[in-house]
C-alpha distance (Angstrom), angle and dihedral (degrees) to the residues before:
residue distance angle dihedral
X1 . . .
X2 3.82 . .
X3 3.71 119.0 .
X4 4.05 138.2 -180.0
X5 3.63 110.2 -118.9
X6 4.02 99.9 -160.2
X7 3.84 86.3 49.1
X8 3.90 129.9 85.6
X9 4.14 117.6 -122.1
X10 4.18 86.6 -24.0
X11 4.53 104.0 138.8
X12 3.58 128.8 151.6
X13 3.80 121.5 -146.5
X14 3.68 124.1 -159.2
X15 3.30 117.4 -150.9
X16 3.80 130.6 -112.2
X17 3.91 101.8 -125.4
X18 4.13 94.9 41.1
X19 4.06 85.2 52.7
X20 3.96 89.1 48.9
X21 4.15 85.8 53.7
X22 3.39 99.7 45.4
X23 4.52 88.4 50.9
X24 3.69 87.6 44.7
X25 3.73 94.2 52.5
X26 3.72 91.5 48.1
X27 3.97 89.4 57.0
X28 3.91 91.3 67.7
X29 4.03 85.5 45.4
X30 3.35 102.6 -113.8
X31 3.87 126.8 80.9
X32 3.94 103.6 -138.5
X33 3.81 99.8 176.8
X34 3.71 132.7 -153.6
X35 3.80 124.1 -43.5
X36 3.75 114.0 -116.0
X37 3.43 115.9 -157.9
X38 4.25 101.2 -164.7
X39 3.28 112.3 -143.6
X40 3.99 128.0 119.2
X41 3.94 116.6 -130.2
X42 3.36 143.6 170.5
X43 3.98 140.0 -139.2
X44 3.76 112.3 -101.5
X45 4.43 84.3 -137.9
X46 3.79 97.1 106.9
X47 3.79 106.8 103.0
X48 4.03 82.7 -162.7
X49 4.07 86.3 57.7
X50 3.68 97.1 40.3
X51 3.45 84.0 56.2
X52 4.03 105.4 49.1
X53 3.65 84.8 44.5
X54 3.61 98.8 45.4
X55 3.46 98.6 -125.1
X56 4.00 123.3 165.8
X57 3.69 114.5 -118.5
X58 3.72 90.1 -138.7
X59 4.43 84.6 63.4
X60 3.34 131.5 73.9
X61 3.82 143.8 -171.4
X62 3.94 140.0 98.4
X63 3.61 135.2 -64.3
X64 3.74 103.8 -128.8
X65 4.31 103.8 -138.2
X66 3.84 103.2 -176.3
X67 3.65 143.2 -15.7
X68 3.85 118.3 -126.5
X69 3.70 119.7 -114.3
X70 3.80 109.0 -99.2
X71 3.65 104.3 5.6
X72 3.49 137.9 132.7
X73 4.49 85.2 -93.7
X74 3.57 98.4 52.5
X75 3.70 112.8 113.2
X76 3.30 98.0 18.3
């Protein structure tokens, strides 16, 4: 738990399983961090979007928007 001192009810949790990465990547000495795919999506929950896109409500999934310049996405 981190919090801000000169702030009012402001805290910062990290989670459990992104601690448990980070120690498990410093026991092979080198801390290799989480893969980041870079792309910008959205949910599929919009009735309105399902709609324009002609998307069953029985399906579901994400409408990719763009792919970030220089990430692990672009080009594909």
């Amino acid at each position: 738990m981190q919090g801000i001192p000169d702030s009012q009810n402001i805290g910062y949790i990290i989670p459990t399983p992104v601690i448990n990465h980070f120690l498990n990547d410093l026991k092979g000495g080198q801390y290799m961090g989480f893969p980041y795919l870079g792309i910008g999506l959205s949910n599929t929950e919009n009735k309105a979007l399902r709609k324009y896109y002609d998307i069953a409500n029985d399906a579901g999934g994400v409408i990719v928007n763009n792919v970030m310049p220089f990430s692990s996405a672009e080009g594909f």
